[in-house]
C-alpha positions, 0 to 999 in steps of 0.5 A: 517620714519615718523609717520602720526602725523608727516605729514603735515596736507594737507597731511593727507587729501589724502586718501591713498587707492583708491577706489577699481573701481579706481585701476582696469585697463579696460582691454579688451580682446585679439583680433586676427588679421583679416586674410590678404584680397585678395585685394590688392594683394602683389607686387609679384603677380603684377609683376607675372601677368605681366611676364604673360600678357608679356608671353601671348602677346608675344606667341600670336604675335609669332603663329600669325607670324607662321600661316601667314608664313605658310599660305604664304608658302602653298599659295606660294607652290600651286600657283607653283604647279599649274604653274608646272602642266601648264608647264608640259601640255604644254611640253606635247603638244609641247617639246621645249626649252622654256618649259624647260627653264620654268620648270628650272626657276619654279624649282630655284623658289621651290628652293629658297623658302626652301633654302637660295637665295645666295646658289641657285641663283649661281648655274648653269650647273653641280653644279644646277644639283648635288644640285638637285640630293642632295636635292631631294635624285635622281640622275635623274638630272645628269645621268637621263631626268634631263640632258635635263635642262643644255642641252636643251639652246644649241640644235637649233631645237627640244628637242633630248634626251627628255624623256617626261615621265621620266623628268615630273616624275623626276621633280614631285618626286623632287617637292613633295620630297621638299614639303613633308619634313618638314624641307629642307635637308640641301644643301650639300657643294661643288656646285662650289661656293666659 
């Protein structure tokens, strides 16, 4: 190694200490992180409250479908109710086979607001008669008053057979049997459709 006489003279003006102020780092102290803020939220909130927003349309569309069928079906139901009850004074007053004729066409009406249109509109004589007997938990319509439904076209003059009481009756169980249940009993196979 060399001696310091030996270095070059340009050398031996570089001082070979610094000053002490020169040599210290300016260190500043250590700093936390600030805590994360609330805005803007991360990606999976976004797509969270709009899994949310959809949820909330969707359930507000479908009670809103709800409440209007609903509301159709219970205006649907008083306005037959009131032609039932119409129908039923004026067979009171006056028995004939229009009356009956009438009765029979409000009750397929009732009939096909709570089960499907083909398995109603195909029934006729006996097979109408079974499904009423079915779906309103009787037998009035084949043993009973009921009768008088498939019976009543054929007769020529006046209604013979008729027990007023009893077929009015028979007619209100099986309505009221229909309105009261929540979901219809399901119609049974074997009314003479294929």
């Amino acid at each position: 190694m060399a001696s310091p006489s030996s270095l070059p003279a340009s050398s031996a003006a570089i001082p070979t200490t610094a000053p002490a102020a020169k040599n210290e780092l300016v260190l500043k102290d250590i700093h936390l992180a600030t805590n994360p803020s609330f805005w803007p939220p991360a990606v999976g909130w976004w797509i969270l409250l709009a899994v949310t927003l959809i949820a909330l349309v969707s359930l507000v569309k479908w009670l809103k479908t709800t409440l209007n069928k609903k509301r159709q079906r219970d205006t649907q139901r008083k306005a037959l109710l009131e032609k039932l009850s119409l129908l039923e004074k004026q067979l009171m007053k006056n028995p004939s086979n229009k009356a009956i004729a009438d009765i029979n066409t409000l009750l397929r009406q009732y009939a096909i607001n709570y089960y499907p249109r083909a398995e109603i509109s195909s029934l006729t004589g006996s097979d109408w008669l079974k499904f009423l007997d079915d779906s309103g938990n009787t037998e009035g319509f084949m043993k009973g008053a009921g009768r008088i439904l498939i019976e009543a076209p054929y007769q020529k003059s006046g209604l013979e057979n008729l027990n007023q009481d009893e077929f009015i009756s028979l007619v209100r169980k099986w309505v009221s049997q229909l309105v009261n249940n929540k979901k219809p009993v399901p119609a049974k196979e074997g009314y003479g459709h294929v």
